[in-house]
Backbone bond lengths (Angstrom), bond angles and torsions (degrees), N, CA, C in turn:
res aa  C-N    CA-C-N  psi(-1)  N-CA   C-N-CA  omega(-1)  CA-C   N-CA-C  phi
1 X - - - 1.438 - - 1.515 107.05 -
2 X 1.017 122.39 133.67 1.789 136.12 -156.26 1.742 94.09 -122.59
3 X 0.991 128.84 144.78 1.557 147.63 -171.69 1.281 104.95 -139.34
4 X 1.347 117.51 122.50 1.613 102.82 161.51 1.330 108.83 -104.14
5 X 1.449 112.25 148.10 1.634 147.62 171.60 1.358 116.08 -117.38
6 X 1.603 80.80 126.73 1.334 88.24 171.20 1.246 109.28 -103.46
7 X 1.260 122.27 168.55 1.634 129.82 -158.59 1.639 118.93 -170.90
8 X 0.921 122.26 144.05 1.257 123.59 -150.00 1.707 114.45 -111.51
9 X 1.921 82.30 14.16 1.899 98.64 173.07 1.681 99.48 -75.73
10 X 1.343 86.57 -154.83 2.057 108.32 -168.48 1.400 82.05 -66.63
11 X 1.523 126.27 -50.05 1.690 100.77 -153.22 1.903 101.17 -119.22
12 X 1.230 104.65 130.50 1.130 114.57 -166.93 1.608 98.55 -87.07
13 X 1.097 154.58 -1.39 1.442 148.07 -161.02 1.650 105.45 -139.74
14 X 2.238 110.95 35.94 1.161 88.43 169.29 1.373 129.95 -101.09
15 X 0.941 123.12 -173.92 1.588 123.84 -162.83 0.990 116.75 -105.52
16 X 1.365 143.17 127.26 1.965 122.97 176.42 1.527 80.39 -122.28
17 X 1.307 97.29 150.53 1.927 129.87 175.40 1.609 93.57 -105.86
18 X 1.238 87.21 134.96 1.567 102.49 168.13 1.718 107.23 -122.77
19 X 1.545 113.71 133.52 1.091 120.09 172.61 1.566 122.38 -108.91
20 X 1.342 126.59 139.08 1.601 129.74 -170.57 1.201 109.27 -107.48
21 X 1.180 132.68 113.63 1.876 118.00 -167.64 1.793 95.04 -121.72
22 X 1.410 111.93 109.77 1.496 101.25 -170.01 1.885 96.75 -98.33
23 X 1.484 105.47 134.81 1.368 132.38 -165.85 1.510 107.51 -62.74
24 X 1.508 127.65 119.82 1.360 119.64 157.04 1.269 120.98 -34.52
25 X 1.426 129.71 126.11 1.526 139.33 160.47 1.546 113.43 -95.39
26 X 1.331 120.21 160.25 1.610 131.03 170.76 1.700 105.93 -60.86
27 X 1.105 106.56 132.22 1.619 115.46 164.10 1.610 106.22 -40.01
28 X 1.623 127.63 102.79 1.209 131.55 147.26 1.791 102.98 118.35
29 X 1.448 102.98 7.90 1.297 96.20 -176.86 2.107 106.13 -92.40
30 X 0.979 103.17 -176.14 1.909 119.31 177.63 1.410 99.13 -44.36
31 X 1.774 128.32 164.31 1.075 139.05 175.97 1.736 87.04 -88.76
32 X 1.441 104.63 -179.72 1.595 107.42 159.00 0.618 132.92 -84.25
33 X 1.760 116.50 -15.21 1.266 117.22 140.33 1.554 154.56 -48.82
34 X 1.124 92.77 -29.39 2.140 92.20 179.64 1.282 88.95 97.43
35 X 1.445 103.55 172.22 1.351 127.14 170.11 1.466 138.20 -80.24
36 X 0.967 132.44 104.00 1.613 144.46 -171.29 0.958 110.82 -24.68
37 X 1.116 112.84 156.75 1.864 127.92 177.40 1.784 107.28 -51.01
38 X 1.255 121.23 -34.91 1.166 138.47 179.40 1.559 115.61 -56.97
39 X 1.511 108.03 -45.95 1.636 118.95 -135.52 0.919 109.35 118.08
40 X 1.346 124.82 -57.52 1.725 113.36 -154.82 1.664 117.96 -59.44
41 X 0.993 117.51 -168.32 1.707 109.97 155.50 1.118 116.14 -93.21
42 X 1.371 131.58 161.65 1.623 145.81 178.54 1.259 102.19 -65.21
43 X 1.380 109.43 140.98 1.797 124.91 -165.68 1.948 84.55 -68.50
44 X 0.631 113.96 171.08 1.710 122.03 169.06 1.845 115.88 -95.97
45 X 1.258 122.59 170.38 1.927 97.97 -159.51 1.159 76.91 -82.90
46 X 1.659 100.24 -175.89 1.480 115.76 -166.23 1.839 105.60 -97.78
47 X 1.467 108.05 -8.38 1.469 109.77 154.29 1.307 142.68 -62.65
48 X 1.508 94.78 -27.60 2.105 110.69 169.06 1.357 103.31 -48.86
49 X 1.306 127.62 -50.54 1.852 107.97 -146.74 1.637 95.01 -102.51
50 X 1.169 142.36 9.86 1.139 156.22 163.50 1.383 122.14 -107.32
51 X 1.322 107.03 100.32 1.164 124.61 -176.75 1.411 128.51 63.62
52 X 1.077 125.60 -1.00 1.701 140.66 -163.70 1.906 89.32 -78.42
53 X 1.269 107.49 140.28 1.400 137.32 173.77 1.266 104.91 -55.84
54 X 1.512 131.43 102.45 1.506 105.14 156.78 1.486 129.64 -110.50
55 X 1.699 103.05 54.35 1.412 99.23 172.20 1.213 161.31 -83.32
56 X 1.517 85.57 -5.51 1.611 112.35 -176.92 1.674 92.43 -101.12
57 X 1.209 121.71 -26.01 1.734 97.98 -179.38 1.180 122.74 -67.84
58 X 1.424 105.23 128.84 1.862 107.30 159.90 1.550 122.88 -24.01
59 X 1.290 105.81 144.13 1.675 104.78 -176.70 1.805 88.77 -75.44
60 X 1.327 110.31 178.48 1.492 108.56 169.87 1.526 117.44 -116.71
61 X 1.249 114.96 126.40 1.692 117.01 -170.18 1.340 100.62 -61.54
62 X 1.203 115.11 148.08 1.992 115.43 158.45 1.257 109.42 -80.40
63 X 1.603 108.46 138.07 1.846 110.25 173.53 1.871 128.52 -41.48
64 X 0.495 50.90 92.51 2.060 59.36 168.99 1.390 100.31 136.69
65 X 1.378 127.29 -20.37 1.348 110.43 171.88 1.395 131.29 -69.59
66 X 1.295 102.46 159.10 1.767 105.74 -172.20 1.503 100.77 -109.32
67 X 1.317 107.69 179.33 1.228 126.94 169.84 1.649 114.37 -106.57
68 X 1.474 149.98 99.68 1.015 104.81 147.83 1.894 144.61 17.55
69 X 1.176 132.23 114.59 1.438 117.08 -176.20 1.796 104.57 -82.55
70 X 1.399 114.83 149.65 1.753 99.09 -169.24 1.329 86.67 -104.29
71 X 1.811 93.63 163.96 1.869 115.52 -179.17 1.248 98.83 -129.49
72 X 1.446 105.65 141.16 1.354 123.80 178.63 1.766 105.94 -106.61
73 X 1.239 106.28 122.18 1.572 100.88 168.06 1.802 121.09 -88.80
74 X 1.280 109.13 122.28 1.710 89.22 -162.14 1.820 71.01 -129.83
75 X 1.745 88.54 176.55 1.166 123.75 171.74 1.584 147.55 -102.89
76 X 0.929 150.53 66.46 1.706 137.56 -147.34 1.165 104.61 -104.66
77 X 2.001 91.99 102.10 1.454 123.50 -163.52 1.775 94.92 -105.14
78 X 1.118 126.46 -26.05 1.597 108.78 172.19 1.658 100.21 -143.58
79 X 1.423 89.64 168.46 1.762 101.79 -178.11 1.469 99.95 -151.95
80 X 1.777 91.79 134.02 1.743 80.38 -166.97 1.370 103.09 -87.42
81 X 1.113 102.92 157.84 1.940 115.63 171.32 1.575 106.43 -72.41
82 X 0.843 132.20 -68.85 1.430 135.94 -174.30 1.346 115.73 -24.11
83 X 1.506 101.32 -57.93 1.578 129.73 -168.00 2.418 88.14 -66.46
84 X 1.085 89.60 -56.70 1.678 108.35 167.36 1.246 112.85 -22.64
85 X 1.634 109.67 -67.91 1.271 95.02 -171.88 1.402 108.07 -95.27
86 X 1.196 144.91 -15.42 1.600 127.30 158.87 1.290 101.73 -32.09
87 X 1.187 107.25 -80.95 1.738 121.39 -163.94 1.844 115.43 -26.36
88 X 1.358 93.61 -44.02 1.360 109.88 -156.51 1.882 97.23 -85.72
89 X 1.563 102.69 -31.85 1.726 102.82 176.13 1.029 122.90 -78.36
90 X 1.826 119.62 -11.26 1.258 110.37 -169.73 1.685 99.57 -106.15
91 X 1.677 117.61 -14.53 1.466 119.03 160.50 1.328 115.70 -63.07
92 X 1.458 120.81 -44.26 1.476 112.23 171.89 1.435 126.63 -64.07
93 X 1.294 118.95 -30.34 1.358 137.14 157.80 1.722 106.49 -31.63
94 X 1.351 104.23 -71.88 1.583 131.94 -175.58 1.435 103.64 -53.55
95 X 1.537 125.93 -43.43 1.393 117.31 172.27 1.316 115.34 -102.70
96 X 1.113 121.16 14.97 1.362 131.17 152.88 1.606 127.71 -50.97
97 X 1.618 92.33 -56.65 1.695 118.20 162.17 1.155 122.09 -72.72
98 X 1.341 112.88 -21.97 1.839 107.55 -178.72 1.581 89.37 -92.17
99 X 1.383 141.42 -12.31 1.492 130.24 -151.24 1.843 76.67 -97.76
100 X 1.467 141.53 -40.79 1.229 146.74 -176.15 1.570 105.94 -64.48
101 X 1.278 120.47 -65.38 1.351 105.13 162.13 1.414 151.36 -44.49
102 X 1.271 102.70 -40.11 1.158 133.82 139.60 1.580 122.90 -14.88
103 X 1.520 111.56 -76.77 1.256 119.14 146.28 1.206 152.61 3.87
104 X 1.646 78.76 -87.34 1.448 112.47 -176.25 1.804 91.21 -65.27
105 X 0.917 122.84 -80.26 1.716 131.51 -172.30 1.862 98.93 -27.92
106 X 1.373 103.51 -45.27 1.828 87.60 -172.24 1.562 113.34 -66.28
107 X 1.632 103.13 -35.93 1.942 125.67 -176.34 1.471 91.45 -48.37
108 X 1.681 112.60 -76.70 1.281 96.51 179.02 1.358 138.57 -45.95
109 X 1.515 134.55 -52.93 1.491 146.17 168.72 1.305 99.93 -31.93
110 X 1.409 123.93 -62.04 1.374 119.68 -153.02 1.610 104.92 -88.69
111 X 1.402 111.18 -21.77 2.068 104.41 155.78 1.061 106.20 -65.72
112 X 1.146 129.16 -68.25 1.729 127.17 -167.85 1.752 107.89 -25.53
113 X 1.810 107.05 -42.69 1.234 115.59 -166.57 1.973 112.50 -90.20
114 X 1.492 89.16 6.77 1.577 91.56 -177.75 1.471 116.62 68.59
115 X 1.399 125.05 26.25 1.955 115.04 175.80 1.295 91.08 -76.00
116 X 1.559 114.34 -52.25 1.891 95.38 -160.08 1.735 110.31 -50.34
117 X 1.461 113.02 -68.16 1.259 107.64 167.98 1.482 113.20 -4.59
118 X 1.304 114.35 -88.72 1.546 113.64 -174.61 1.269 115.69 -31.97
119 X 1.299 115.32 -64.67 1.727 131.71 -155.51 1.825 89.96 -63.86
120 X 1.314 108.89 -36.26 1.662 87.08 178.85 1.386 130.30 -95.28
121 X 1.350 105.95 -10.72 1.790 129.09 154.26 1.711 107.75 -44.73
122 X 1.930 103.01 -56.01 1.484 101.61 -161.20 1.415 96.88 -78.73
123 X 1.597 120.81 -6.39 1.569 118.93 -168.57 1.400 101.15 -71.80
124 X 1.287 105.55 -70.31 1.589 117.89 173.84 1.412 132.66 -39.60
125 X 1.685 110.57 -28.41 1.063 104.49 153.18 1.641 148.11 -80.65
126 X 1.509 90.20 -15.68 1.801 117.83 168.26 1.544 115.08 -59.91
127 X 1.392 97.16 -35.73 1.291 95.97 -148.20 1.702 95.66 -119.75
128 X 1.587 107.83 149.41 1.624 119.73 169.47 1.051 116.35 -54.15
129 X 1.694 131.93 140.17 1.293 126.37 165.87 1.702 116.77 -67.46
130 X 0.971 118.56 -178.51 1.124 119.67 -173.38 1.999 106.32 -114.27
131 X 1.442 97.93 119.04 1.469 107.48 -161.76 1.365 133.22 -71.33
132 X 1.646 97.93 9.51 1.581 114.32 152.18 1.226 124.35 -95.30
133 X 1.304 127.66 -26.41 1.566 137.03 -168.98 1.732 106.44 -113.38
134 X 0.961 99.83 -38.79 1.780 109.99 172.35 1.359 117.06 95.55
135 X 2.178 112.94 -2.23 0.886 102.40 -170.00 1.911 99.15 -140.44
136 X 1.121 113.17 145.56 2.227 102.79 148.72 0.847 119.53 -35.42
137 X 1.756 122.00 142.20 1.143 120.93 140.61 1.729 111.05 -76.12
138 X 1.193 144.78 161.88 1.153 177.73 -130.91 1.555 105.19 -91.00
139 X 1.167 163.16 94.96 1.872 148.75 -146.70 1.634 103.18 -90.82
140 X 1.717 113.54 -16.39 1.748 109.48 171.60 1.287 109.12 -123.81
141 X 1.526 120.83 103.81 1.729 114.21 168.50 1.408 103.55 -106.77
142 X 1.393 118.30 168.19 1.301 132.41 175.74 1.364 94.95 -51.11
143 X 1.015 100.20 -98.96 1.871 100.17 172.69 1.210 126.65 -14.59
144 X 1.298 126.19 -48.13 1.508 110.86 -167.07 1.416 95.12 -87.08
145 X 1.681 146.32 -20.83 1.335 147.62 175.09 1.622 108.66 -64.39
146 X 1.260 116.45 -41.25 1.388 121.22 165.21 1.742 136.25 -91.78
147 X 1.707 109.99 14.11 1.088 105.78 166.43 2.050 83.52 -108.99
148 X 1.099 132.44 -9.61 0.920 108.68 -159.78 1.804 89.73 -104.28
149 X 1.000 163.38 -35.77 1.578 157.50 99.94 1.671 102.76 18.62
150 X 1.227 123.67 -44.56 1.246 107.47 -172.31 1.675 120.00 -86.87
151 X 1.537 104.56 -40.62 1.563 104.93 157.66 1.174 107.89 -60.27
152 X 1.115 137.69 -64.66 2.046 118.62 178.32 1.853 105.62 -31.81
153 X 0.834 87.01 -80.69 1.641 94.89 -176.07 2.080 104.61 -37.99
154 X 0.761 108.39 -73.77 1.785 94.36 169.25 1.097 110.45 -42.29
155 X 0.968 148.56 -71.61 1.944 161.00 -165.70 1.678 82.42 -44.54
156 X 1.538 111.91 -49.68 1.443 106.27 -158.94 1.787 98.26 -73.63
157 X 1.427 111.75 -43.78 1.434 83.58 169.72 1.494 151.20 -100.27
158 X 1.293 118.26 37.83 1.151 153.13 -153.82 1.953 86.08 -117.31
159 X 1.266 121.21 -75.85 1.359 135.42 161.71 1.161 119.84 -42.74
160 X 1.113 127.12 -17.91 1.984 123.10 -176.58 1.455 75.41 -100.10
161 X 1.239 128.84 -103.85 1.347 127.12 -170.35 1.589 145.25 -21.75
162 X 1.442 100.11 -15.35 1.673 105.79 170.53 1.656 88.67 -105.89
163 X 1.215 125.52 -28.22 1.629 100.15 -167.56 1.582 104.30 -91.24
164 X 1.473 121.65 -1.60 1.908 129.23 145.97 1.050 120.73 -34.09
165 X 1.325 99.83 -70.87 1.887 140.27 172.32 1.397 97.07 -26.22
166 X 1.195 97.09 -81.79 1.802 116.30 -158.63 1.566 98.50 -77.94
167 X 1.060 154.36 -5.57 1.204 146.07 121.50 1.470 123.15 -53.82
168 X 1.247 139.94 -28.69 1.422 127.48 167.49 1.376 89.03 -69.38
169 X 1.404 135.59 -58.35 1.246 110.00 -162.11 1.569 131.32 -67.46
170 X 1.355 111.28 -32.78 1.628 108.28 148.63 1.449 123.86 -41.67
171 X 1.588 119.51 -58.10 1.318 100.14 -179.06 1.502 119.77 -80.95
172 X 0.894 124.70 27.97 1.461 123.58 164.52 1.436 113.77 -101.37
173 X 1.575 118.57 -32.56 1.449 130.19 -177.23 1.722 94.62 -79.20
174 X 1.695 125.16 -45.13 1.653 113.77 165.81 1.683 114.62 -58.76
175 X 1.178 131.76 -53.68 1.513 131.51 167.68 1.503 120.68 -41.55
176 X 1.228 95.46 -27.20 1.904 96.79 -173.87 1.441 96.91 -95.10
177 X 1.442 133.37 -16.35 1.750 131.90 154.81 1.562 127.14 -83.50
178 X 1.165 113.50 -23.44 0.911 136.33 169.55 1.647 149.81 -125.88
179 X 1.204 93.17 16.53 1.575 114.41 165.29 1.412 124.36 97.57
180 X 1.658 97.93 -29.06 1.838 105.58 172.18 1.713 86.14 101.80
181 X 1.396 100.90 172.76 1.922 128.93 -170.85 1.361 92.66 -87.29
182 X 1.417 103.29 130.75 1.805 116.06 172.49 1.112 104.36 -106.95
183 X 1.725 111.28 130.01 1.728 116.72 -173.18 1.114 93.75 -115.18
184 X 1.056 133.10 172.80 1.807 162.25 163.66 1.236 93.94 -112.42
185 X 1.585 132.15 123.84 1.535 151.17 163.85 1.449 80.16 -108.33
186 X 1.538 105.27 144.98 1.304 118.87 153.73 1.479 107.11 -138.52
187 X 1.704 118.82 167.37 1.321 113.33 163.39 1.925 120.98 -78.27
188 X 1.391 116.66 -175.65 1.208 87.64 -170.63 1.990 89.48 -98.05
189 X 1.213 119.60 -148.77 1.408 130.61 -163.43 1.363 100.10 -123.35
């Protein structure tokens, strides 16, 4: 399409060409036009189906066909520690409380069933009274089962969390000799 301009150089009758280059779209998406006064979509210009290049467009799948799902092969060459030990303090945290419940659920089961009874019957009888009071105290109390459950459980998370730690940092010093863990991601089906 040719335009004339006028212009106020040496030659008053020159010509500028204008060129329209309409952009490849994805198989099945909008015209560039928008949608018609109707609804429908905009007819496409009448230059597309005449002669226009179609080499860069996607072929078009037929309905019901699938794709293959694609896989990515990646690598996990570092892992941060930091991120490490949050993760790892706030899981020990989490089984900290289930290791207390835990507990508590066996303390009860096994009173209901009368062991402590025994174990402190056979204690008391093992063992000398004490020659001010004349008698034992008891070898399982609530209390002493749950201060002693609760130092395990701290010890335990003090110990999950530095040996996290010090494992991200090993496997980052093995990954940086040896390349890091190769996964297969795939999509799903």
């Amino acid at each position: 399409m040719t335009t004339p301009r006028a212009s106020s150089a040496a030659t008053p009758t020159a010509q500028v060409t204008h060129s329209v280059a309409t952009p490849l779209r994805p198989t099945g998406s909008m015209p560039a036009g928008g949608m018609g006064s109707n609804g429908s979509a905009a007819a496409p210009p009448a230059s597309a189906g005449r002669g226009a290049s179609t080499a860069g467009a996607a072929p078009r799948r037929v309905k019901g066909q699938r794709r293959p799902p694609r896989l990515a092969s990646l690598q996990l060459k570092r892992v941060d520690p930091w991120t490490v030990l949050k993760i790892s303090l706030i899981v020990a945290i989490v089984m900290f409380f289930v290791w207390m419940i835990a507990i508590g659920v066996l303390y009860l089961s096994m009173g209901s069933l009368g062991v402590w009874d025994k174990i402190n019957s056979t204690y008391e009888t093992l063992v000398t009274p004490d020659s001010t009071t004349g008698t034992t105290g008891p070898l399982v109390t609530p209390s002493g089962i749950f201060i002693v459950t609760a130092v395990v459980g701290a010890i335990n998370i003090v110990l999950f969390t530095a040996l996290s730690t010090i494992a991200a940092f090993v496997y980052n010093a093995a990954a940086g000799m040896s390349g890091g863990v190769e996964i297969t991601l795939g999509e799903r089906d």
